[in-house]
C-alpha positions in Angstrom: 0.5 -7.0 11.8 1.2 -8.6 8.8 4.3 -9.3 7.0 4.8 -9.8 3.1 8.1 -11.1 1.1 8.2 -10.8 -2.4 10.0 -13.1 -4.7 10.7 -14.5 -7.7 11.8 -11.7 -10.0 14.4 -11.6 -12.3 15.5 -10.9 -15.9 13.5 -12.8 -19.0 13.5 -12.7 -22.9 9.6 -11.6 -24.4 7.4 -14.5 -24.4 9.6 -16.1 -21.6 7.8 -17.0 -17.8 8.4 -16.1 -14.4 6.8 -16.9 -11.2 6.6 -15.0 -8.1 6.1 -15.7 -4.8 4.4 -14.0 -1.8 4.7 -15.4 1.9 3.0 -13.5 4.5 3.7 -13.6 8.0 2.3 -12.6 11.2 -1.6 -12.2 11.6 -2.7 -13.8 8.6 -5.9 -15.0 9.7 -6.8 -11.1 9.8 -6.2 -11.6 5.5 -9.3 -12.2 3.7 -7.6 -11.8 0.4 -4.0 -11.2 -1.5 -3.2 -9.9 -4.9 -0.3 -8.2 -7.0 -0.1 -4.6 -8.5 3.2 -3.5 -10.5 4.7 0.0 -11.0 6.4 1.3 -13.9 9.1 3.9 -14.3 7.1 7.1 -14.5 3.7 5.3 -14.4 1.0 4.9 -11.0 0.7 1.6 -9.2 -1.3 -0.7 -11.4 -3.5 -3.5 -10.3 -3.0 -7.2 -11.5 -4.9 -9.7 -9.7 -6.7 -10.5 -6.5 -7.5 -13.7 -5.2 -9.7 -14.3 -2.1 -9.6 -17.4 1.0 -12.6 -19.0 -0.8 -10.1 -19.2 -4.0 -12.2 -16.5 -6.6 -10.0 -14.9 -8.4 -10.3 -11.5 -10.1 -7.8 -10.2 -13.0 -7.3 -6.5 -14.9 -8.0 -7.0 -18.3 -4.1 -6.2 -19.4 -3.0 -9.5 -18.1 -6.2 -11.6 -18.1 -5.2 -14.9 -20.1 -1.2 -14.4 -19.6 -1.2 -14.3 -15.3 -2.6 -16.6 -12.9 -2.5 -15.9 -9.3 -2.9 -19.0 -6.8 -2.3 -19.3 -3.6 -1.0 -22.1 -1.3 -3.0 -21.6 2.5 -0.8 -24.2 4.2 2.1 -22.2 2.9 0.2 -18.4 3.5 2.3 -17.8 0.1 0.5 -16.6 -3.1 2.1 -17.0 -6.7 1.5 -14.8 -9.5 2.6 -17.1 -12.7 3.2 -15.0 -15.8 3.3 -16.1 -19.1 4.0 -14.8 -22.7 5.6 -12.0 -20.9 6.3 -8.7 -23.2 8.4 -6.0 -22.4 5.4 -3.5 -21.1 5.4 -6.3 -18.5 8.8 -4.5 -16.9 7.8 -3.2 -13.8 8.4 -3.8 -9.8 5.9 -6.4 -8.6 3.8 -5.8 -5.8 2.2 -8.3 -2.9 -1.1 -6.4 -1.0 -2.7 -7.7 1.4 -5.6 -5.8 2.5 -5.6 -6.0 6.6 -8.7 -5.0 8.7 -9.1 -0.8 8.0 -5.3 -0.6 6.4 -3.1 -2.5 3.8 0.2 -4.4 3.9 2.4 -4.2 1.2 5.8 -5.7 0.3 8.7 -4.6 -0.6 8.6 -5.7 -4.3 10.5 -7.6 -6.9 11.7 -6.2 -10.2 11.0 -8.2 -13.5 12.8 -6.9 -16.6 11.5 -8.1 -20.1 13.7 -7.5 -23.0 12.5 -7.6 -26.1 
């Protein structure tokens, strides 16, 4: 089993920055990659970035060239850095890790961007 905390949320003025964290716990070695989704009042679970052991990274096009996910393996953490942030950015932040045949997820963090 694998175990994710999310942090790093909080309230931030448009074009303002945040970073958030993801440890994992437990089996990580069973992890071959990690990446962030958010979710919207009223809208589906979107994704944001995935980045895997060997470091690739893969964005959505809606944040590609504002986030940056990297991860720190000593730390099993992963950090989604977001920049330029607009207020379509409010949303709860999610950590997945995709675990053998199922998927871990965390609890998520709320970031609020007022405009």
């Amino acid at each position: 089993q694998v175990h994710l905390v999310e942090s790093g949320g909080g309230l931030v003025q448009a074009g303002g920055s945040l970073r958030l964290s993801c440890a994992a716990s437990g089996d990580t070695i069973g992890i071959p990659a990690m990446g962030w989704y958010r979710q919207a009042p009223g809208k589906e679970r979107e994704f944001l970035a995935l980045i895997r052991n060997n470091g690739m990274a893969n964005y959505a096009d809606s944040v590609k060239g504002r986030f940056t996910i990297s991860r720190d393996n000593a730390k099993n953490t992963v950090y989604l850095q977001m920049n330029n942030l607009k207020p379509e950015d409010t949303a709860i932040y999610y950590c997945n890790a995709p675990y053998y045949t199922s998927e871990c997820w965390g609890q998520g963090t709320q970031v609020t961007v007022s405009s």
